[in-house]
ROBA-457737 format. One record per residue: residue number from 0; x, y, z of N, C-alpha, C in turn. Coordinates in Angstrom, 2 decimals, always signed. Example, Ala and Ser with C-alpha at 12.3 -4.5 7.8 and 13.67 -1.06 7.14 Angstrom:
2
  num     n_c1     n_c2     n_c3    ca_c1    ca_c2    ca_c3     c_c1     c_c2     c_c3
    0   +13.19    -5.69    +7.80   +12.30    -4.50    +7.80   +13.20    -3.30    +7.80
    1   +12.85    -2.25    +7.08   +13.67    -1.06    +7.14   +12.90    +0.03    +7.87
***
This chain:
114
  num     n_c1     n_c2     n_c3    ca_c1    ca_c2    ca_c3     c_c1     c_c2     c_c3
    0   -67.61   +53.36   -37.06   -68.85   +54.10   -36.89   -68.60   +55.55   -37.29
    1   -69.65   +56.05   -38.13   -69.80   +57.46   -38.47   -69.95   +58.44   -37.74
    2   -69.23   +59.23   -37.11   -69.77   +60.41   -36.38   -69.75   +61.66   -36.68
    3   -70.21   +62.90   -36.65   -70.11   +63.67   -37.39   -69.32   +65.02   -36.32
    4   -68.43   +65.16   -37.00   -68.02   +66.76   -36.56   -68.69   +67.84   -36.31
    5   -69.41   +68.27   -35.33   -70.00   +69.55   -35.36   -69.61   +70.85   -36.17
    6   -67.87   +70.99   -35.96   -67.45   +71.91   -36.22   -67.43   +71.45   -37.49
    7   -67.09   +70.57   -38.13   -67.07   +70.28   -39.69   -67.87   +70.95   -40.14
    8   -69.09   +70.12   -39.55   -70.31   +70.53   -39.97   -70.74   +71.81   -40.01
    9   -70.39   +72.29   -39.54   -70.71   +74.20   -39.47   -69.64   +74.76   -40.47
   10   -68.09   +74.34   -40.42   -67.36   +74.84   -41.55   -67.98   +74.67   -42.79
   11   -68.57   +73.80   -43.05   -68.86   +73.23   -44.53   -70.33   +73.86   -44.79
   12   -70.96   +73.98   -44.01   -72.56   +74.49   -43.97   -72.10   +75.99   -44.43
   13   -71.00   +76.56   -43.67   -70.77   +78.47   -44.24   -70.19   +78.05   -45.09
   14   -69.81   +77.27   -46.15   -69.58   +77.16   -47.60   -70.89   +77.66   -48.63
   15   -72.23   +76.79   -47.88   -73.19   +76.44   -48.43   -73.84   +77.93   -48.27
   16   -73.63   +78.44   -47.44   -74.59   +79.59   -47.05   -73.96   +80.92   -48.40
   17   -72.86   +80.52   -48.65   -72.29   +81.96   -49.52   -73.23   +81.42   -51.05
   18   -73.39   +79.96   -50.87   -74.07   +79.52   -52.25   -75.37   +80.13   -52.77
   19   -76.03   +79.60   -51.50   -77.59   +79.37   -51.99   -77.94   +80.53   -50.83
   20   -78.82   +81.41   -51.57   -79.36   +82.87   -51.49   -80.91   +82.53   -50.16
   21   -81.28   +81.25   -50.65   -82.48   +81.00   -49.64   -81.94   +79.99   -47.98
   22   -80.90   +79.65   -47.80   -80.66   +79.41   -46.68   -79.95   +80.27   -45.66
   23   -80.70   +80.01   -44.32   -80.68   +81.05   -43.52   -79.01   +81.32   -43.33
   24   -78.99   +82.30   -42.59   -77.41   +82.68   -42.27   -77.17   +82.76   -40.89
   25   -78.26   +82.09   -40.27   -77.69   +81.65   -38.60   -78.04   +80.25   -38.97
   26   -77.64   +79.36   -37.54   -77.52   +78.12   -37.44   -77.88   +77.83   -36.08
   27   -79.41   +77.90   -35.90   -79.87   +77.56   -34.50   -79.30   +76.69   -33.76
   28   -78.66   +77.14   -32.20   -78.16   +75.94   -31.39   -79.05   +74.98   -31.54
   29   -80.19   +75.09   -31.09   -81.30   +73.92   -30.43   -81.51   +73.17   -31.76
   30   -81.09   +73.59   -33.29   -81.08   +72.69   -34.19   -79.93   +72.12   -34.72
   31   -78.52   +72.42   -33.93   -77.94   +71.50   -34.25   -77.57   +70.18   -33.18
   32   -78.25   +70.46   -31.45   -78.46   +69.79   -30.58   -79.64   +68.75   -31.13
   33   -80.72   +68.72   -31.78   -81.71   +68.25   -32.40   -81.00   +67.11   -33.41
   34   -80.13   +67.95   -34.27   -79.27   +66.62   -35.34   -78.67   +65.84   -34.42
   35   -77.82   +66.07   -33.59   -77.15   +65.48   -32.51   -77.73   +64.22   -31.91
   36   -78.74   +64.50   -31.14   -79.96   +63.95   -30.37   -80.60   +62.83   -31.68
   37   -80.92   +62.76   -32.89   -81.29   +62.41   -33.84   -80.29   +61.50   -34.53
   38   -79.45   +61.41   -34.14   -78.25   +61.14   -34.78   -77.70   +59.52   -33.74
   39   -78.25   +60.24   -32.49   -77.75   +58.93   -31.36   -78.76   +58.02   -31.31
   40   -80.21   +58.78   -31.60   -81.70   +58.00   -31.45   -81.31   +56.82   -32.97
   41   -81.05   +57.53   -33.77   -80.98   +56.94   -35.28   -79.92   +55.30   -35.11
   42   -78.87   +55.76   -34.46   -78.02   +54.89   -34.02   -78.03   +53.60   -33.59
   43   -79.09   +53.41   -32.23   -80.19   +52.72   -31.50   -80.83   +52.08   -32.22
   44   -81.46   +52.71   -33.05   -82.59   +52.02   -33.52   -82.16   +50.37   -34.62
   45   -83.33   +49.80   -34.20   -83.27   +48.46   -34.49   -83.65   +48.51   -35.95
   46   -83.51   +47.54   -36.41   -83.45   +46.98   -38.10   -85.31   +46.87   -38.13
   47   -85.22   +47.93   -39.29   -86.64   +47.89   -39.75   -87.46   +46.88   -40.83
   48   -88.40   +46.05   -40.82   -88.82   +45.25   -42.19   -89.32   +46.18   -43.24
   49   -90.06   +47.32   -42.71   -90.45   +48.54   -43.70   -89.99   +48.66   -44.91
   50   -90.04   +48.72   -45.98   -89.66   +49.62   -47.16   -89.78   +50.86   -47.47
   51   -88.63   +51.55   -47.45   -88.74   +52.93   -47.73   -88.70   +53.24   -48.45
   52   -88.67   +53.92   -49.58   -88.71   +54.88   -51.06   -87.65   +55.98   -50.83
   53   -86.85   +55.91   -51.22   -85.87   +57.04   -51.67   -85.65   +57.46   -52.59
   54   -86.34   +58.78   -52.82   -85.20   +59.62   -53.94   -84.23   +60.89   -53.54
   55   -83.43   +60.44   -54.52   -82.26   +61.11   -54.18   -81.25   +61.77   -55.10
   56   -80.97   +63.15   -55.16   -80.38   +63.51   -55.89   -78.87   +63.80   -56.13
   57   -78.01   +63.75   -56.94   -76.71   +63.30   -56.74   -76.22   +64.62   -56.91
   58   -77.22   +65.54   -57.49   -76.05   +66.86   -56.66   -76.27   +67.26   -55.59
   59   -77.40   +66.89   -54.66   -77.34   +67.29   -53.13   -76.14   +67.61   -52.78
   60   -76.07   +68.75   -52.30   -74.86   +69.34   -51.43   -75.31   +69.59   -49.91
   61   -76.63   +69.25   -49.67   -77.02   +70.09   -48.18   -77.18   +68.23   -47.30
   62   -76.83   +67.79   -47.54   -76.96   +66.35   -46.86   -75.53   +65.69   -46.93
   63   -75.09   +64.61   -46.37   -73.92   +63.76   -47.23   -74.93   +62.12   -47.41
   64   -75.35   +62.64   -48.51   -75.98   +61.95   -49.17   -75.53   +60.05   -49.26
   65   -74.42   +59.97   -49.39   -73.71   +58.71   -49.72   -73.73   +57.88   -48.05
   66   -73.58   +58.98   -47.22   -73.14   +58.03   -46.31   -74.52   +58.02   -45.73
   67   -75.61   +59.05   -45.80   -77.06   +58.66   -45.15   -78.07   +57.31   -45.79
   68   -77.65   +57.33   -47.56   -78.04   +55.91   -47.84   -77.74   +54.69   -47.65
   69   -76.45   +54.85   -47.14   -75.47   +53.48   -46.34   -76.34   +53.17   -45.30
   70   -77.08   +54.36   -44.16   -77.36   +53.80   -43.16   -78.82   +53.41   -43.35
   71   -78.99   +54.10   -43.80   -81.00   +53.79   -44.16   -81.22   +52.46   -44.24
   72   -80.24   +52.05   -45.60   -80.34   +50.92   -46.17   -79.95   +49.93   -44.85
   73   -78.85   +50.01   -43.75   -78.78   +49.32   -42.89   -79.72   +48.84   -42.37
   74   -80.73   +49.91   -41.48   -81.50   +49.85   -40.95   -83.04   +50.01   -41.30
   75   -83.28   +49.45   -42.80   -84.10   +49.56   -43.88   -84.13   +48.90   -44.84
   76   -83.05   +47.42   -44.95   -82.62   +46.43   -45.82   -83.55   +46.68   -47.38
   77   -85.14   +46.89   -46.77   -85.86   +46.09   -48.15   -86.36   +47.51   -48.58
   78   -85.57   +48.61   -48.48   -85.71   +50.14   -48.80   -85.15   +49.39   -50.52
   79   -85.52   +50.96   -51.35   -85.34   +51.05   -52.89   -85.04   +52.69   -53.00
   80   -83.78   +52.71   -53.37   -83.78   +53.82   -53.93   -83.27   +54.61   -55.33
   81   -84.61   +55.78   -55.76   -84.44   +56.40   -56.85   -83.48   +57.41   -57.27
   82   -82.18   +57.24   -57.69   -81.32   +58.19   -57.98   -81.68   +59.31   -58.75
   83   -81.51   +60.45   -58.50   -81.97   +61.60   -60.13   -80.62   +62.16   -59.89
   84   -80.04   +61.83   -61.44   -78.45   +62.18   -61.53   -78.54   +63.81   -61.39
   85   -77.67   +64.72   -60.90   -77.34   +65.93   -61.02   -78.52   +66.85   -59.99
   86   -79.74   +66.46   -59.50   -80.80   +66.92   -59.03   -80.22   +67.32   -57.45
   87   -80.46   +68.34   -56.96   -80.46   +68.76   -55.29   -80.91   +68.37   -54.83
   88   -80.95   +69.21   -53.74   -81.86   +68.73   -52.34   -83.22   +69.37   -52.24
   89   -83.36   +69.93   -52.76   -85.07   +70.47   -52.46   -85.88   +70.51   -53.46
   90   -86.40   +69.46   -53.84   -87.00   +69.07   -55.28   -87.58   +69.68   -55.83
   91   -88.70   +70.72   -54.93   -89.50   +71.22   -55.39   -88.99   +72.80   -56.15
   92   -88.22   +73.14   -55.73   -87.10   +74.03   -56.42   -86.51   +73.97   -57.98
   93   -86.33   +72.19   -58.19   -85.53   +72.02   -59.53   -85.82   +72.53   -60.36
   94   -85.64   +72.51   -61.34   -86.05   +72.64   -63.13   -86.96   +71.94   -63.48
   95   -87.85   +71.99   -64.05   -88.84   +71.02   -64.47   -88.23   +69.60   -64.89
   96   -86.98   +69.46   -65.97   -86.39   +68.31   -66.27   -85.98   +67.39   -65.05
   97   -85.53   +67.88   -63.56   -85.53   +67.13   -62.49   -86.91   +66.71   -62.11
   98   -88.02   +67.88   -61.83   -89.15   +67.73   -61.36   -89.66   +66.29   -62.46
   99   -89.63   +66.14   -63.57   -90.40   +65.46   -64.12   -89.60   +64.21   -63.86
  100   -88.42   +64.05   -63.62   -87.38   +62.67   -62.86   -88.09   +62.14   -61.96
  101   -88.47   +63.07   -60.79   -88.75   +63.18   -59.58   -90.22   +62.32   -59.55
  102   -91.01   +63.06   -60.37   -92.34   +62.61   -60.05   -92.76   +61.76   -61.02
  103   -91.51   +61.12   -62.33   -91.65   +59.45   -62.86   -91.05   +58.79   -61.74
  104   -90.30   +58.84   -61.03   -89.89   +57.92   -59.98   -91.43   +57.49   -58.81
  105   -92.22   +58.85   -58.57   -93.21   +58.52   -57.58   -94.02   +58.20   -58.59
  106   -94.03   +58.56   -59.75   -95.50   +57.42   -60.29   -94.77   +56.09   -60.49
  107   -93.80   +55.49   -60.52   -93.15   +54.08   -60.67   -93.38   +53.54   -59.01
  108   -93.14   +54.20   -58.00   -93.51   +53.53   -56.46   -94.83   +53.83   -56.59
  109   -95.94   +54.24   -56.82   -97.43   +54.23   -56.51   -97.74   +52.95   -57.51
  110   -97.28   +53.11   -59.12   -97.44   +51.61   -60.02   -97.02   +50.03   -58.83
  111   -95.78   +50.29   -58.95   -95.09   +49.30   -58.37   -96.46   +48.95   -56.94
  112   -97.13   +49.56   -56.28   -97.25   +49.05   -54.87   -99.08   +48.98   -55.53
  113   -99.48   +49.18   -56.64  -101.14   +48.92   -56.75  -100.88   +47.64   -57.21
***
């Protein structure tokens, strides 16, 4: 079972913070008690029939991306997800060449489900 290091998690987050100019430079207690809390609820939870839609970008650095699609998919079997090679985490940010990845993937799940 996956558990996550707090302190990891905060070492590796002040990596991120010297990066990117728009994330904050504190790290609210009550929001990393919140991941925590979210993290044990997530745990619990029973196997969904749902299908989820994922996209996901493979340069995300603000998630660990690999191991959150492991669990989704656990607990989300008949989930699908859209890779956009090299794309981050906050889509709406990208370059247009991601953005236009991004939003052929959601016109392929709106096709796919009419």
């Amino acid at each position: 079972r996956h558990t996550i290091s707090v302190s990891a998690f905060l070492l590796n987050r002040s990596s991120d913070l010297t990066r990117d100019a728009l994330q904050s430079k504190t790290l609210p207690r009550s929001w990393v008690l919140a991941m925590i809390e979210y993290q044990r609820r997530f745990a619990r939870a029973k196997i969904c029939d749902e299908a989820l839609h994922i996209i996901q970008g493979t340069g995300d650095e603000t998630v660990d991306w690999r191991y959150n699609l492991s669990q989704i998919q656990e607990k989300f079997p008949k989930s699908k997800i859209y890779m956009i090679p090299d794309a981050r985490h906050h889509s709406v940010n990208e370059s247009p060449e991601f953005r236009d990845r991004i939003f052929s993937s959601i016109d392929q799940i709106i096709e796919d489900a009419g």
